[in-house]
C-alpha positions in Angstrom: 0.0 0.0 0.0 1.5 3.3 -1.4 1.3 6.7 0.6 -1.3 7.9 -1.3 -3.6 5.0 -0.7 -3.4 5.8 3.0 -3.6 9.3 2.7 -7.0 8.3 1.1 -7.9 5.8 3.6 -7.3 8.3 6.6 -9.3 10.9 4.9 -11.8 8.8 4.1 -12.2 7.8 7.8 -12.1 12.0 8.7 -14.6 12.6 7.0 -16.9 9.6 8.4 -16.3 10.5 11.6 -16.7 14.1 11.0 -20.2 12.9 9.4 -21.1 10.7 12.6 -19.7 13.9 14.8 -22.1 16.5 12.7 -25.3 13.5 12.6 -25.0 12.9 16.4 -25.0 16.6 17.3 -28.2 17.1 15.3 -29.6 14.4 16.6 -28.2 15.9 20.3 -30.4 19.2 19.2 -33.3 17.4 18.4 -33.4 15.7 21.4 -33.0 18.8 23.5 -35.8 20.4 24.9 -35.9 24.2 23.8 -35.0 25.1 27.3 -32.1 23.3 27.6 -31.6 20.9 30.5 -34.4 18.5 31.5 -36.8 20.0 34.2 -35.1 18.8 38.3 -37.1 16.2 40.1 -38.3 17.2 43.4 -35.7 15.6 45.1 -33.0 17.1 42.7 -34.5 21.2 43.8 -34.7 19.7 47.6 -30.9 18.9 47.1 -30.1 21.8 45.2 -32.1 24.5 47.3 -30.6 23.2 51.4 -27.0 23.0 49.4 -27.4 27.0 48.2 -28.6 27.6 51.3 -25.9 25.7 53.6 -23.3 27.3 51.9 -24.0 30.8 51.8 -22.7 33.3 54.4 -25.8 34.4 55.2 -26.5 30.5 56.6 -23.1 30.8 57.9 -23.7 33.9 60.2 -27.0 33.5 61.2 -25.8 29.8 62.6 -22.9 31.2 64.0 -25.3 33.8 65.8 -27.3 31.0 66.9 -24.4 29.2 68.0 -23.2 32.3 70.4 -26.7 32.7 71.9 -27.3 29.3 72.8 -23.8 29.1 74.9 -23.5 32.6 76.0 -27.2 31.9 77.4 -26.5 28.3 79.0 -23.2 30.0 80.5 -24.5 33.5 82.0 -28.0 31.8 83.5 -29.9 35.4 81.9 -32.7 32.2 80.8 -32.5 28.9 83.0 -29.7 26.5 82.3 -31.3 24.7 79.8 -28.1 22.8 78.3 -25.3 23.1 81.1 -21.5 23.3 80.0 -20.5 20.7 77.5 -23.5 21.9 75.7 -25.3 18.3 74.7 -27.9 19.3 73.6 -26.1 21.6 71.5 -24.1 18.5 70.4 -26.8 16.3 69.4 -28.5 19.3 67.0 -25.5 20.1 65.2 -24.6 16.5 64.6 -28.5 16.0 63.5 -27.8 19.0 61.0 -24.6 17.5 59.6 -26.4 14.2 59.3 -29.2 15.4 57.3 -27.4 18.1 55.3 -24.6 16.3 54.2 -26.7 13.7 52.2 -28.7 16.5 50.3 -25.4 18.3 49.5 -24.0 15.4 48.5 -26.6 14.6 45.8 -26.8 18.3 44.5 -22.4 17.6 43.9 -23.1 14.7 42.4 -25.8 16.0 40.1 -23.6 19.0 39.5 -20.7 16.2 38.3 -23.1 14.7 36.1 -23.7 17.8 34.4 -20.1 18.6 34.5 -19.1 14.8 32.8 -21.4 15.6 30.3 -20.5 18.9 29.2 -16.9 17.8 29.2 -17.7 14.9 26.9 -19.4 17.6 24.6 -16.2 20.2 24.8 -14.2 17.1 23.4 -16.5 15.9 20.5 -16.7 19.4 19.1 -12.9 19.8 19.8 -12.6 16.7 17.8 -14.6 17.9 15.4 -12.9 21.5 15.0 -10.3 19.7 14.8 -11.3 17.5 11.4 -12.8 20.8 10.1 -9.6 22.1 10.3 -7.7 19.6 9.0 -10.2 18.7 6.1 -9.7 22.6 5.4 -5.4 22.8 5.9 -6.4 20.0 3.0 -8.5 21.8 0.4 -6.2 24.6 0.8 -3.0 22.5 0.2 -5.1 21.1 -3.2 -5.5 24.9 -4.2 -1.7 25.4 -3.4 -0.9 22.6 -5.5 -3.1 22.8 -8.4 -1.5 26.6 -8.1 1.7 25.2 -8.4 0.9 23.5 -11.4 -0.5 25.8 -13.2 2.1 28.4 -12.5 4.7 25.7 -13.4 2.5 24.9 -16.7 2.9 28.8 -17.2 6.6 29.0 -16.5 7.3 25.7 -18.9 5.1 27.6 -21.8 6.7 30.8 -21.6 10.2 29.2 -21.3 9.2 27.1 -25.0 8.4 30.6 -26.2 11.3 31.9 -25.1 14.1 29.4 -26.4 11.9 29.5 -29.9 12.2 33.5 -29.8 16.0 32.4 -29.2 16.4 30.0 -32.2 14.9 32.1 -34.5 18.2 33.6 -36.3 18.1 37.4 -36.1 18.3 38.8 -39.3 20.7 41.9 -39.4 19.2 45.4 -40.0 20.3 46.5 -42.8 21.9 49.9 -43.6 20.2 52.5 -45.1 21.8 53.8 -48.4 21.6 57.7 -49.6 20.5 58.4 -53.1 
């Protein structure tokens, strides 16, 4: 198998796969709701909606005030001891908190890494296919170069013929001009 055979062969195969690339985004589009992503299950906005909210400052601080009223109250007696000094109570509500946030956060991440797989695996088929555009374009314009190149070598070879048979032709001498 020559050079040019392969050549073939591997353009050949660009251009199928470019095909299958441009047939499998259309059929992507098609698929696609107008609006983009499919609509969230109410688990998926449950998920979504205690993860914003656990990690935003504004959760942040008004826990954190919480937090500070709860012990500076158990520890000054202003309100009856209700949770003494190593603050049990206290204890067994954060550890409640953490035990029911951190499932709900933890399926909003790995919805979120869904999306991001996905959208990843979309960024490489189009840089894939860029890529064959690209190439199947550096091609077309290395045809024009070279058909160029022909013709301009065509043009050169012509205009040399003209010139050796301009050369071969024997030059006949002027001839002096005689006073009567």
């Amino acid at each position: 198998m020559d050079i040019k055979e392969l050549r073939h062969q591997v353009r050949d195969e660009e251009a199928r796969l470019l095909h299958e690339l441009r047939a499998l985004r259309r059929t992507q589009r098609a698929a696609r709701p107008a609006g983009g992503a499919a609509p969230l299950t109410l688990g998926q906005r449950v998920a979504d909606t205690v993860a914003a909210t656990m990690g935003s400052w504004r959760f942040i601080i008004i826990q954190s005030v919480l937090l500070a009223a709860w012990v500076a109250l158990n520890v000054t007696a202003v309100i009856r001891h209700w949770d003494p000094y190593p603050f049990i109570l206290l204890n067994l509500a954060l550890s409640f908190q953490a035990a029911y946030a951190a499932p709900f956060i933890m399926m909003s991440q790995n919805r979120q890494q869904d999306i991001d797989r996905k959208e990843a695996e979309n960024d490489y088929k189009i840089n894939i296919k860029a890529e064959l555009e690209i190439e199947l374009l550096h091609e077309k314009i290395d045809d024009l170069r070279s058909k160029e190149v022909l013709a301009l070598t065509e043009a050169v070879r012509k205009l040399t013929g003209l010139l050796e048979q301009a050369q071969q032709k024997p030059r006949s001498k002027p001839r002096a001009r005689t006073r009567a």
